[in-house]
C-alpha positions as a LaTeX table, in Angstrom:
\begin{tabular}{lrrr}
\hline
Residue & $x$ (\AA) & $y$ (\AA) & $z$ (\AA) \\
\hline
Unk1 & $-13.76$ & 150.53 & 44.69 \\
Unk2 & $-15.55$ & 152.62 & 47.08 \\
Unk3 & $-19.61$ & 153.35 & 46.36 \\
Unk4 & $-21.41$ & 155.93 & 46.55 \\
Unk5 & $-24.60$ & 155.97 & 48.91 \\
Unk6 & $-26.73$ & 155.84 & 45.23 \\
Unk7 & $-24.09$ & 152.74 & 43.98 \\
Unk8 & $-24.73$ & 150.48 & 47.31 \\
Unk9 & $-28.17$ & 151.33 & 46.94 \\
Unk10 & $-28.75$ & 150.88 & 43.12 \\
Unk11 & $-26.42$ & 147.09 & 43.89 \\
Unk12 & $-27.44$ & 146.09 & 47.15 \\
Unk13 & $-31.07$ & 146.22 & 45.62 \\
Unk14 & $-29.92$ & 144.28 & 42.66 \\
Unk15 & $-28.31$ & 141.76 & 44.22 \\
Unk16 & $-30.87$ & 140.46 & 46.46 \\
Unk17 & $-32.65$ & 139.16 & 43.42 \\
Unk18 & $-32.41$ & 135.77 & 42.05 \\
Unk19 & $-29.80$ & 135.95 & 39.28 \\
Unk20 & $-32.77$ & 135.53 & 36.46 \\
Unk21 & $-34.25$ & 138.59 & 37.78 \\
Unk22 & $-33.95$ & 141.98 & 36.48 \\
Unk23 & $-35.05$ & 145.79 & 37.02 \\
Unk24 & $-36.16$ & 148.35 & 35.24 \\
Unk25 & $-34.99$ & 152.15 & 36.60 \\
Unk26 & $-38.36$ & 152.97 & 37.28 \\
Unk27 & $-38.64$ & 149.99 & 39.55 \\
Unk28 & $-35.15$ & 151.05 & 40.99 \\
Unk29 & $-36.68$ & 154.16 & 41.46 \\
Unk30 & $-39.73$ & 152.72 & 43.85 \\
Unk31 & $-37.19$ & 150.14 & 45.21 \\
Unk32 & $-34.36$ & 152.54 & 46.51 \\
Unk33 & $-36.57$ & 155.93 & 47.07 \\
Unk34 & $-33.58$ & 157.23 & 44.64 \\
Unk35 & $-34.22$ & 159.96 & 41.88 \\
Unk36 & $-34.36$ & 158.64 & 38.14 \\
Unk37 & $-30.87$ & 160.80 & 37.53 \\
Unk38 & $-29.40$ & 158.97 & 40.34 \\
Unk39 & $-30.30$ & 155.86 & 39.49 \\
Unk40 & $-28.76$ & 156.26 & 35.61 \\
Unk41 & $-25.73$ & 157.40 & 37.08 \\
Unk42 & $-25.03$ & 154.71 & 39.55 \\
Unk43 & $-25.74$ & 151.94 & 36.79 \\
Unk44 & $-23.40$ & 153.63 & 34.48 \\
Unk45 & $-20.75$ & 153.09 & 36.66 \\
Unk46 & $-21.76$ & 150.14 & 38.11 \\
Unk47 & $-21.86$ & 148.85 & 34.09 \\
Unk48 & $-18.70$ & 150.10 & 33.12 \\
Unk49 & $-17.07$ & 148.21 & 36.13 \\
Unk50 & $-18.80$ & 145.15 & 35.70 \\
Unk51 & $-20.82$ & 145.20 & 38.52 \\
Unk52 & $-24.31$ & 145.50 & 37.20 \\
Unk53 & $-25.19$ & 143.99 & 34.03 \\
Unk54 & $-28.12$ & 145.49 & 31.56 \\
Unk55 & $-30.67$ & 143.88 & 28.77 \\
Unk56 & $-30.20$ & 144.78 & 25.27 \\
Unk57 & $-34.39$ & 144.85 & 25.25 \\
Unk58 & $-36.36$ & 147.70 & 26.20 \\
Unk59 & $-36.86$ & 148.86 & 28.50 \\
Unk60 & $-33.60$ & 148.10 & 29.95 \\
Unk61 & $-33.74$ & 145.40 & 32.83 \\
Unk62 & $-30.67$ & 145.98 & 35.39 \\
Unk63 & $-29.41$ & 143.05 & 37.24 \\
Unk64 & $-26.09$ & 142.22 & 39.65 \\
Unk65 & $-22.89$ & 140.49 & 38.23 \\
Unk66 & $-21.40$ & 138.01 & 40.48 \\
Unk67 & $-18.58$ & 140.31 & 41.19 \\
Unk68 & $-21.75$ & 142.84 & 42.30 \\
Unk69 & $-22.85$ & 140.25 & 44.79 \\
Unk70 & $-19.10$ & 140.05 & 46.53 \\
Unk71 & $-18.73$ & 143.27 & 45.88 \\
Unk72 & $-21.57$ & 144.68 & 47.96 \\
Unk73 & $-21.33$ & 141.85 & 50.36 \\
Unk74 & $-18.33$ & 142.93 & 52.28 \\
Unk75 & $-18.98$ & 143.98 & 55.65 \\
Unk76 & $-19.37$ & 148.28 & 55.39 \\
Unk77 & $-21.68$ & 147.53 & 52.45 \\
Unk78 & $-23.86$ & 144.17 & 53.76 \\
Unk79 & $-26.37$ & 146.93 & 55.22 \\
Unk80 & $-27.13$ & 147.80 & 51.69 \\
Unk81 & $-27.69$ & 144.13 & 50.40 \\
Unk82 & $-30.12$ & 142.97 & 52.93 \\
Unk83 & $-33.81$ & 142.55 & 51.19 \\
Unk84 & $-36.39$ & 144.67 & 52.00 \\
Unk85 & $-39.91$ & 144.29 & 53.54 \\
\hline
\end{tabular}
């Protein structure tokens, strides 16, 4: 599955977290520099994939399936999953 420049974004930012960790979209948002539409878009597809994985509480907390981490730690994405300072 190819991403979009909003999907490696959205999962390269979740999956630098420690598993237990989780994001709301607003702290997406501040995290990828992404617009809130943006960010609700790439999750959706990321969820329905299996690639991101959100709370049941609210507000919704985001965070990366394993398949997410391999997924966005091939080589053309690994740009996209390093943390950020």
């Amino acid at each position: 599955m190819a991403f979009t420049e909003a999907e490696a974004k959205v999962l390269g930012t979740l999956s630098v977290l420690d598993p237990i960790y989780a994001l709301t979209a607003r702290q997406l948002c501040h995290a990828t520099g992404l617009t809130e539409t943006s960010i609700h878009r790439a999750l959706m597809r990321l969820s329905r994939t299996g690639l991101a994985i959100g709370t049941v509480q609210s507000p919704a907390r985001w965070r990366s399936s394993a398949r997410g981490r391999v997924a966005i730690g091939r080589p053309v994405y690994r740009e996209y999953a390093r943390p950020r300072s």
